[in-house]
C-alpha positions as CSV (number, residue, x, y, z in Angstrom):
1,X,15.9,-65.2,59.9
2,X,15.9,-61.2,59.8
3,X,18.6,-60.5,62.7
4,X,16.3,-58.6,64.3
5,X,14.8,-61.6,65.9
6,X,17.8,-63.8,66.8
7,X,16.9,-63.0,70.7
8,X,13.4,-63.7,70.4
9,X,12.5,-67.2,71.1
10,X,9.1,-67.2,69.0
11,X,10.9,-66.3,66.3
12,X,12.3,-69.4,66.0
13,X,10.9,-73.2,65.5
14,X,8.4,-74.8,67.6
15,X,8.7,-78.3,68.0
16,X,5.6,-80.8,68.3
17,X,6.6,-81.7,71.8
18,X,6.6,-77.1,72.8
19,X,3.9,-77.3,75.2
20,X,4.5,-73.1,75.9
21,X,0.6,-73.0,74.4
22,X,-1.2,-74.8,76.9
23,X,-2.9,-72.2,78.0
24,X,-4.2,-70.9,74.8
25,X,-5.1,-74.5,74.3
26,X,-7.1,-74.3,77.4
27,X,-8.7,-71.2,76.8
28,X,-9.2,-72.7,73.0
29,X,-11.3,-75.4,74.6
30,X,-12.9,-73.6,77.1
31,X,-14.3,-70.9,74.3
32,X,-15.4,-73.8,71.7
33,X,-17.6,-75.3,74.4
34,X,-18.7,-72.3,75.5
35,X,-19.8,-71.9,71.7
36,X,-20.5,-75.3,71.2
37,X,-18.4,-75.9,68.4
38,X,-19.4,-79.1,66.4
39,X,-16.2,-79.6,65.4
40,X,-14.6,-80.3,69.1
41,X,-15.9,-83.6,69.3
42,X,-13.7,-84.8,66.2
43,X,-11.1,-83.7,68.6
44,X,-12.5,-86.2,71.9
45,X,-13.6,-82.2,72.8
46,X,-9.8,-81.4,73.7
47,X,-7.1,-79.4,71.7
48,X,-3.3,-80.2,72.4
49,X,-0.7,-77.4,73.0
50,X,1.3,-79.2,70.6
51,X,-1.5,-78.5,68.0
52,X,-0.2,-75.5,65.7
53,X,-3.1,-73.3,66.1
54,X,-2.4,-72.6,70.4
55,X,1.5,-72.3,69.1
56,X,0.2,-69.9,66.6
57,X,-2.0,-68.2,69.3
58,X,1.1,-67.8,71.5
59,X,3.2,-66.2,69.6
60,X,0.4,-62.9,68.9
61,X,0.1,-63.4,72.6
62,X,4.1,-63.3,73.3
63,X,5.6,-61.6,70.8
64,X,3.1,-59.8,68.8
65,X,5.7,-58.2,66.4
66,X,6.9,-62.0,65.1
67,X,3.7,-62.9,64.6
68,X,2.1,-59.6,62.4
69,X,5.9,-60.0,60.8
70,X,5.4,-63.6,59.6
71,X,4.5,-64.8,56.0
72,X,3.9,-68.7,56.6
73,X,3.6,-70.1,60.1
74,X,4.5,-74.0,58.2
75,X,4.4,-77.4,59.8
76,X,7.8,-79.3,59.5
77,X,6.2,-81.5,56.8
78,X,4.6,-79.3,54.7
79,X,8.7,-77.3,54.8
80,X,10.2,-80.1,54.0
81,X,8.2,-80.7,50.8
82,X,8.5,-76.9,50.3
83,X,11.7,-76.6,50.0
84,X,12.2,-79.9,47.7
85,X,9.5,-78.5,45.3
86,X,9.3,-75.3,45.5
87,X,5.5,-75.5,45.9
88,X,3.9,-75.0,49.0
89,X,0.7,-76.7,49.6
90,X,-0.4,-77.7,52.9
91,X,-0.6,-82.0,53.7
92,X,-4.0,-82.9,54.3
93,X,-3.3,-84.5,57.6
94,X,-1.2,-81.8,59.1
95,X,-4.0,-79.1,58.8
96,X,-6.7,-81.2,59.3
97,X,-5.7,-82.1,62.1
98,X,-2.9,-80.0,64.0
99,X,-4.6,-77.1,62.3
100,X,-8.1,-77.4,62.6
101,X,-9.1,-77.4,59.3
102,X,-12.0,-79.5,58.9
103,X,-14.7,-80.0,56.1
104,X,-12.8,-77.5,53.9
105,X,-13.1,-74.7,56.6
106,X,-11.7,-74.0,59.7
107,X,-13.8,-73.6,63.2
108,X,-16.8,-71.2,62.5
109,X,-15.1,-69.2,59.6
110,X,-13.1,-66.5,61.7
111,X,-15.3,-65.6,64.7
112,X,-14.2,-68.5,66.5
113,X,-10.8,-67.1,66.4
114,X,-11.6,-63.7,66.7
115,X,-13.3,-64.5,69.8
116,X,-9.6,-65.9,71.4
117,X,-8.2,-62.6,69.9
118,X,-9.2,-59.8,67.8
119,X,-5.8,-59.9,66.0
120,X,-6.5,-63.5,65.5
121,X,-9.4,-63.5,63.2
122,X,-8.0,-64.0,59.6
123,X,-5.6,-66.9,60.9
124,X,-6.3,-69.6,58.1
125,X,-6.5,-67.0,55.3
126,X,-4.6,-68.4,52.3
127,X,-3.6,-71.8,54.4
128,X,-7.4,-73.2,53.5
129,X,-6.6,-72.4,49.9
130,X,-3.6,-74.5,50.2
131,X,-4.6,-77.6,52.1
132,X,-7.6,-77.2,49.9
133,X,-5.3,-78.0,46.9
134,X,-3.4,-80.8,49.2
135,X,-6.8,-83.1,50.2
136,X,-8.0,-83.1,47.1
């Protein structure tokens, strides 16, 4: 970690159980049924806040610097084989499902997530590439 974030908290690991992005969940929800997003429904038309994607959201929202300063924004599992392989890919599971990433896209290209942020539109860029490369 570059020292300059050892006081920020978003800095630092999220774990599954951080529920600090329920309101971006919320507001997640309320914009993909405003939209009517197809793709809610393989959800039972909810999102979690421990889904990565509100976590993701949270920290542009919180601490914008961490966020535009961040290469890889990484599930635990997908580390974890990172670090024994040297390769990271992206499980299939993880970002199909924490993630969003459905039917080799993820919600409505990037004006979905535009529309919870302007700074949020290319979120996914490169990580569909990867978990691309994992489902297969």
């Amino acid at each position: 970690m570059k020292p300059a974030f050892r006081n920020r908290p978003h800095a630092y690991v999220k774990l599954w159980k951080h529920h600090g992005g329920q309101e971006q969940a919320e507001r997640m929800i309320a914009l993909a049924k405003e939209r009517n997003e197809p793709w809610l429904s393989r959800y039972g038309n909810t999102l979690s806040s421990e889904f990565a994607i509100p976590k993701l959201l949270e920290t542009l929202e919180k601490d914008p610097e961490v966020h535009h300063t961040m290469d890889h924004f990484v599930d635990a599992v997908d580390w974890i084989v990172w670090q024994l392989t040297w390769n990271y890919v992206r499980s299939a599971g993880a970002t199909g499902y924490k993630a969003l990433f459905q039917d080799g896209q993820f919600p409505s290209t990037t004006d979905y997530f535009k529309g919870l942020d302007p700074d949020f539109e290319n979120v996914g860029r490169g990580e569909a590439r990867r978990a691309g490369r994992a489902a297969r």
